[in-house]
C-alpha positions as CSV (number, residue, x, y, z in Angstrom):
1,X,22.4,-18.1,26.3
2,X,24.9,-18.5,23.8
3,X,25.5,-14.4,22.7
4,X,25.9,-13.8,26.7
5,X,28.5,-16.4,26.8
6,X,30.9,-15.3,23.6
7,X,32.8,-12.8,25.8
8,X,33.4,-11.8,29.2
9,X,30.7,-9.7,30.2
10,X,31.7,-6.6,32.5
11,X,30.7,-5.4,35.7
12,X,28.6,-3.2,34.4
13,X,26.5,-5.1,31.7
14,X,26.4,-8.0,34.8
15,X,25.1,-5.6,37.0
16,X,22.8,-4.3,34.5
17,X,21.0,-7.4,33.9
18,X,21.2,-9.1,37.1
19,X,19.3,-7.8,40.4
20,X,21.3,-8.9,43.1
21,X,24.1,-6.4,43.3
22,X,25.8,-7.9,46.2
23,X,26.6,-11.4,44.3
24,X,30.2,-11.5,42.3
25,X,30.5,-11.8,38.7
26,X,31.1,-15.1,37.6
27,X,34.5,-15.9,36.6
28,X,34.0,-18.7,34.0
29,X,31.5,-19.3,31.4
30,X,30.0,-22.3,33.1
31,X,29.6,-20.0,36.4
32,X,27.6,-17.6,33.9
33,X,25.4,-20.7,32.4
34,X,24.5,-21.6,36.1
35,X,23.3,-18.0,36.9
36,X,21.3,-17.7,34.0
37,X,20.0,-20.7,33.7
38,X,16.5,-21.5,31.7
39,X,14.5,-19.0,33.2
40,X,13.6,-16.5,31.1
41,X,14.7,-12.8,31.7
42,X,14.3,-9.4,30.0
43,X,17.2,-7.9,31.4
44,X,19.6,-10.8,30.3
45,X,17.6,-10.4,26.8
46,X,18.5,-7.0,26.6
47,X,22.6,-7.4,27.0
48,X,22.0,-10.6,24.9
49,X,20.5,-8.3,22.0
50,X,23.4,-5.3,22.7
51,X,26.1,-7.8,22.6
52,X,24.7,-9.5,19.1
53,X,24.8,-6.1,17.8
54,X,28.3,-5.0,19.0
55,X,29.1,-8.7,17.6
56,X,27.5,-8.0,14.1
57,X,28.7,-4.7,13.9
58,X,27.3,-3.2,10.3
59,X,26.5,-7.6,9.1
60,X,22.9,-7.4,10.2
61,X,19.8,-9.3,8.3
62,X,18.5,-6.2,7.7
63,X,20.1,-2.8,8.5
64,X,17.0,-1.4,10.1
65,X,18.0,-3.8,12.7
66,X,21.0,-1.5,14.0
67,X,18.7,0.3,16.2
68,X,18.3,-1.6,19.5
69,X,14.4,-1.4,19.7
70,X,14.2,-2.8,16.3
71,X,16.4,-5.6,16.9
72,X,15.4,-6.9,20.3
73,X,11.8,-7.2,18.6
74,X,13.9,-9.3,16.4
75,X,15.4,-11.0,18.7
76,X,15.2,-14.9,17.4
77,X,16.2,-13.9,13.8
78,X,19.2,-11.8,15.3
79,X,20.4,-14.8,17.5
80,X,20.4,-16.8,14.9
81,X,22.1,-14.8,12.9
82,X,24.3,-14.2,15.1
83,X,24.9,-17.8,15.3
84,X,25.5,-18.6,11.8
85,X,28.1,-16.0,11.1
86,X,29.7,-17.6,14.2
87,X,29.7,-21.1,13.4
88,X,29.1,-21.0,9.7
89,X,27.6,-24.6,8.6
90,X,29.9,-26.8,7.1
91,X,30.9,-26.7,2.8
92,X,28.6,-29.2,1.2
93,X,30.6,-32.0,-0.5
C-alpha cells in the first residue's frame, strides 16, 4: 500500500495494525511490502487512512473529510488523492 510505504511507520502504528506483537518492525520498505502483502486488512486500512490525513494536512477533496470516520468511508477517493498531490501528472505539452 503505497500511503503505508511514504514514511517509516513507528512501533506503535506497526503494532497497531499488525497482530503479531512478537515479530520486528520491518526495517525497509520492501520488508513492509512483504508483510502486507495483497491481503486485505482493516487495521493496515486504518493507519493507511491516518497517515493520508497527517499527509494532506488541511489539502483534502473535501474538508468534511478531516474527520477520520468520514475519510476512511472515503477511502479510494482519499488515496487517490493522496496520490496525485504526491506525484502530480506530468505538464501537458
Amino acid at each position: 500500500m503505497p500511503v503505508l510505504l511514504s514514511r517509516p511507520l513507528t512501533a506503535e502504528e506497526f503494532l497497531a495494525a499488525h497482530w503479531d506483537a512478537g515479530e520486528k518492525l520491518p526495517r525497509t520498505p520492501d520488508g513492509l511490502r512483504e508483510l502486507i502483502g495483497d491481503e486485505y486488512s482493516s487495521r493496515w486500512l486504518d493507519l493507511a487512512v491516518r497517515v493520508a490525513l497527517e499527509d494532506l494536512g488541511d489539502d483534502l477533496p473535501d474538508r468534511r473529510w478531516g474527520l477520520f470516520h468520514v475519510a476512511r468511508w472515503h477511502w479510494r477517493e482519499l488515496f487517490g488523492h493522496w496520490r496525485d498531490r504526491r506525484d502530480p501528472p506530468p505538464p501537458r505539452t
